[in-house]
N, C-alpha and C positions, 0 to 999 in steps of 0.2 A: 451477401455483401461482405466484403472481407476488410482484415484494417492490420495496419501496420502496428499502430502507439494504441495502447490500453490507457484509461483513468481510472480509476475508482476512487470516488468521491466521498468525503469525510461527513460528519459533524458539519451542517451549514453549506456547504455545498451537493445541492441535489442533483442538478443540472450544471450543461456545460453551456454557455452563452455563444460561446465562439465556433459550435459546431453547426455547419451549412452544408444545407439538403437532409439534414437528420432523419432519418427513420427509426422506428421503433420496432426491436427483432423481439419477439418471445420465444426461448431458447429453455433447450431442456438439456439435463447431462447425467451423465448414470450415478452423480451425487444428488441429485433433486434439481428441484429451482433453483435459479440466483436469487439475489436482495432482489430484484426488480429485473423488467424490463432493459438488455440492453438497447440503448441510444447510438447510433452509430451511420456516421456522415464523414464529411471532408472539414479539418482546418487547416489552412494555407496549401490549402492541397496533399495535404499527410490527408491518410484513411485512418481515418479512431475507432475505437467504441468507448463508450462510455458507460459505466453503471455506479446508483446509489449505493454506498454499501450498506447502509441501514434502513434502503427501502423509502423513495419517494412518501414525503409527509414523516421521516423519522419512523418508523415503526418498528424496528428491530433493536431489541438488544445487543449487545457486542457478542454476547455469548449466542444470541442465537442466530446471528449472522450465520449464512453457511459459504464458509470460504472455501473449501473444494468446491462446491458449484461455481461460485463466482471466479475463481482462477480458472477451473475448465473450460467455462461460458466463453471466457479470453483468450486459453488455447485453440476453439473449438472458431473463433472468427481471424487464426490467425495472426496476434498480438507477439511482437516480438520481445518490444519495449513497454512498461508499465510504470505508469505514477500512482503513488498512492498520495493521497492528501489527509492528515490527520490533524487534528485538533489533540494536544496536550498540554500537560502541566509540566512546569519548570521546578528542577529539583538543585538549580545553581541559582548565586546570587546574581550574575553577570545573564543569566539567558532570563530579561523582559518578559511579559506579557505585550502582545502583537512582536513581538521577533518571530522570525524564522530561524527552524535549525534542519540540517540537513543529514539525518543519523546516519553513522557508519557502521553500527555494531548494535543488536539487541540482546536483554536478558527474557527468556519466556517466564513468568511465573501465572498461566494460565492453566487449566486445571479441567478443563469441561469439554475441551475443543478436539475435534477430528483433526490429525497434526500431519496427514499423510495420504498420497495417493495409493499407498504400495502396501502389501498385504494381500491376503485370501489369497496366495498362491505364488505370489512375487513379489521377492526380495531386492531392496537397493538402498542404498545411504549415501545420501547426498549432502557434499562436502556444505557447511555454513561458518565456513573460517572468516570468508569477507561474504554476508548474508547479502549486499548490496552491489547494485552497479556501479563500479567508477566513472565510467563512460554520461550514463545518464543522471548520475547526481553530479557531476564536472558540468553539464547541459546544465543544469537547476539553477546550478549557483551562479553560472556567467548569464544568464537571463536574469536572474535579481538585481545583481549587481550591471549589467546593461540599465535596467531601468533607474539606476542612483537615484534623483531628489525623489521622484515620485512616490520610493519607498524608504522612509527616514529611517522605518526600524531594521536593527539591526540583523546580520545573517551568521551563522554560524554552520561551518562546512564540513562540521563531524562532530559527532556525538554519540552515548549509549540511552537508547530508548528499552525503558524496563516494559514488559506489558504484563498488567494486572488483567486477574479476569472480571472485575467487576459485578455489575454495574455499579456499586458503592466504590467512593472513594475511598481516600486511605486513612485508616486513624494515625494520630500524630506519630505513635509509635512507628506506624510501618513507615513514614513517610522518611522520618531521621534513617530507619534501614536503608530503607533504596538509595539514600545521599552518601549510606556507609558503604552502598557496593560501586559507589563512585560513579553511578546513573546520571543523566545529564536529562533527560525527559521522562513522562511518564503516559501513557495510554492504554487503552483497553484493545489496539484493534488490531496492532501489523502483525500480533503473533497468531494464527499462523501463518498468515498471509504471506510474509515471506518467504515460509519454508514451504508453500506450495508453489510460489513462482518460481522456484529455484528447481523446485520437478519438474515442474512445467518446461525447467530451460526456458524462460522465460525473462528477461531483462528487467530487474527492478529498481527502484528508487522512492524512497519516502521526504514529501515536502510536510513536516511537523511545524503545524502553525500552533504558534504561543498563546494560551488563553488565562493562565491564573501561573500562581505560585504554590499548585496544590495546598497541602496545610502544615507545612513546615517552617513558614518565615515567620518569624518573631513579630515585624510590624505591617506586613500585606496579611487582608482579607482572606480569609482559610473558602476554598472554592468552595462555589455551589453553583447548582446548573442555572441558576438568573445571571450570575458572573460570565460564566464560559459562555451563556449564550450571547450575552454581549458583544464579548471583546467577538466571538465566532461571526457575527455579523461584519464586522470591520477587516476580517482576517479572509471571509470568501469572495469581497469585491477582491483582494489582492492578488488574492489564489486563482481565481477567474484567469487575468491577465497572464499570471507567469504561467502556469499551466500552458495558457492557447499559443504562447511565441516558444512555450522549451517545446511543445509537442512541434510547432511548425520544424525546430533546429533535429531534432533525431529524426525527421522525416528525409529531411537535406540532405543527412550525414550519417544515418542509417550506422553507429559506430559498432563496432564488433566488442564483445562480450564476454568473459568466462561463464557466463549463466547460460550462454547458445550451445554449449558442449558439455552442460552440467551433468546430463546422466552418461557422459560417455566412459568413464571410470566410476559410476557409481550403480550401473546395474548386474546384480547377481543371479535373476535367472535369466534366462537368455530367453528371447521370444521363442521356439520352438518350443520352452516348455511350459510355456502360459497357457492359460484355455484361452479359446478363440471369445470368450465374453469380456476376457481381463486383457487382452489381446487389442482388440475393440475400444476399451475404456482408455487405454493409455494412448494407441494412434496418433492423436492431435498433436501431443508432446513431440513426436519424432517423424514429424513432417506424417504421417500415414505409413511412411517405411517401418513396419514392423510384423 
């Protein structure tokens, strides 16, 4: 069963409510497991899949998330377009707890993570000037903003999202850095999630849901995980919604992408000289033409 639009669900969202006829694939990829079992059915008649990234019941840490599985698991059902849904902390005075921000730009300062499909044999460097999709986060934002009263807080349509590797948050010190590198969010989880959808040529977009004010603000509550899981409860009924009508609109509109032609100036050995194992492992990526 194949699917057009990808999820990968945050922090508080495990499940997708709006996906009908769901089935549950167990999928294997020549990086391991996924987080979990993907989910994958019809919303509004777009083909999804869907998967936890920390693993149904929370069970993963950001670091041991394995996102080569999880982005191949999505190449491998055909994913063109992908949402990610993250839970973060606000490192502006202006960007809320329960606002939405829609990040245009990442800093990685991750440190433990597999950051690449490519290696053992094949070389490629894939451009991350604009790590995001325009296409698909232009979808995000006119689906928030379509639903006005319903969602009072506010949206923001670009931003720099830093990712720590955690699972500890930041000491006060690090947190006034990441405000000095001009960072507009903070998370443990889209790096490198990005940079393997973008190998994947795969169409990405991050919906970062506002849960604290990390621990930089002078008079808001310095985070802790009883905080985020709060505000994170009130932030996956909204997530629910916008997710299931932006997935219905790229199903419609299916938009064309610079992430659909990502390795096409970025790969250095040419298929003839892969082993047919490494050969095999990349396929998904380039439609099986390889």
């Amino acid at each position: 069963m194949g699917a057009v639009v990808g999820v990968i669900g945050g922090s508080g969202l495990y499940a997708m409510a709006a996906l009908e006829e769901a089935q549950e694939v167990s999928i294997d990829t020549p990086y391991g497991k996924p987080s979990d079992a993907v989910m994958v059915g019809t919303v509004a008649g777009t083909p999804v899949a869907f998967l936890a990234r920390h693993g149904r019941g929370h069970r993963l840490l950001p670091t041991e998330v394995n996102y080569r599985a999880n982005i191949h698991a999505m190449s491998q059902f055909g994913v063109r377009y992908l949402v990610s849904v993250s839970a973060v902390g606000s490192l502006r005075e202006d960007i809320a707890p329960l606002d939405i921000v829609l990040p245009d730009q990442f800093i990685d300062l991750t440190r433990r993570r597999e950051t690449t499909f490519f290696g053992e044999g094949v070389v490629a460097h894939a451009s991350m000037a604009q790590p995001v999709c325009q296409a698909v986060t232009r979808i995000l934002g006119e689906t928030v903003a379509s639903l006005g009263a319903d969602f009072p807080a506010r949206l923001h349509t670009a931003g720099t999202y830093v990712c720590i590797e955690g699972p500890h948050f930041s000491s006060l010190a690090e947190s006034h850095w990441y405000r000095s590198m001009r960072a507009d969010v903070i998370g443990m989880t889209n790096m490198p999630e990005a940079k393997l959808a973008r190998e994947a040529q795969i169409a990405y977009a991050t919906m970062a849901m506002v849960t604290d004010y990390d621990c930089w603000h002078p008079h808001e509550a310095d985070v802790s995980a009883d905080l985020a899981l709060r505000n994170l409860q009130e932030n996956s009924a909204r997530a629910q919604r916008i997710v299931a009508e932006a997935v219905g609109r790229l199903g419609r509109e299916l938009p064309p992408s610079i992430a659909h032609a990502a390795l096409s100036q970025a790969l250095v050995t040419q298929p003839d000289d892969m082993s047919p194992t490494r050969r095999a492992a990349l396929a998904p990526f380039f439609g099986q033409n390889i």
